[in-house]
C-alpha positions in Angstrom: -10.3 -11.3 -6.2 -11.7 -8.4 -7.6 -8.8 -6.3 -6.2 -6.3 -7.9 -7.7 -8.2 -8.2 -11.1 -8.4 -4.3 -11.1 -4.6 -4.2 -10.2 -3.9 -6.9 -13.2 -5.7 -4.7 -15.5 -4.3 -1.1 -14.5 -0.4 -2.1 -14.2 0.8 1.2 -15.3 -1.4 3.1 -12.7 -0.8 3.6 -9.0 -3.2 2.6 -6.3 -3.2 3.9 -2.8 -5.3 1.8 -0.8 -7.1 2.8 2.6 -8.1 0.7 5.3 -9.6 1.6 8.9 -7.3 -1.0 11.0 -3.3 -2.1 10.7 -4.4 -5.5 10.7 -6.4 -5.2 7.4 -3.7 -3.4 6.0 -1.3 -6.1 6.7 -3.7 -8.6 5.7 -4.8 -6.7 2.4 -0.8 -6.5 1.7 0.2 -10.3 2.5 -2.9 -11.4 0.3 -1.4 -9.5 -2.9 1.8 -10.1 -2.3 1.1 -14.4 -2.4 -0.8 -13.3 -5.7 2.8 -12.3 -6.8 1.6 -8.2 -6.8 4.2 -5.6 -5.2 3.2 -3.5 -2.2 4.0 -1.6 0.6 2.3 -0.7 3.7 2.1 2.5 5.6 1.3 1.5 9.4 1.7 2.7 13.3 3.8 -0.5 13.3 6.9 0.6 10.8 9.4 3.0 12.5 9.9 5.9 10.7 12.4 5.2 8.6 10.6 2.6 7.3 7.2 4.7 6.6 9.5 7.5 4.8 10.9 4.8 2.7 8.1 3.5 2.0 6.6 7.2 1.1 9.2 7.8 -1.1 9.2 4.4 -2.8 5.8 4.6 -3.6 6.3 8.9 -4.8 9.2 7.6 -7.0 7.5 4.9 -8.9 8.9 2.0 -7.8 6.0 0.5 -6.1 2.7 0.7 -7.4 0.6 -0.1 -4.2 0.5 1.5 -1.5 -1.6 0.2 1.5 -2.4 2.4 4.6 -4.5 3.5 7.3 -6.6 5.7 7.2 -4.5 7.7 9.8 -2.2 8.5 6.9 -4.9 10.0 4.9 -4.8 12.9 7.3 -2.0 15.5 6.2 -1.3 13.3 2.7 -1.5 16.3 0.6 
């Protein structure tokens, strides 16, 4: 709950959220998306067309939220 408080409260700031596994990522994302917040995920489990849409979604603006792995950490910058 606190998550999505600090998300309600920032709405013009962009988060990028690491977790250690897939499945919390995908848990982490389904949770804020049934408390009506946009996000994407960042996983082993997109194809890559997916991942660099999801990059470039999140780079552009158009999503706020980005949830990942901590495998995409590596190399971000």
């Amino acid at each position: 709950q606190h998550l999505i408080d600090l998300v309600k409260q920032n709405k013009t700031k962009t988060f990028m959220i690491f977790t250690n596994r897939t499945k919390t990522a995908l848990f982490l994302s389904k949770y804020l998306n049934e408390n009506l917040i946009d996000c994407l995920t960042l996983t082993k489990n997109l194809n890559n067309n997916q991942r660099e849409l999801n990059v470039k979604q999140f780079l552009d603006g158009k999503c706020k939220i980005l949830i990942c792995t901590d495998i995409a950490s590596r190399g971000w910058d």
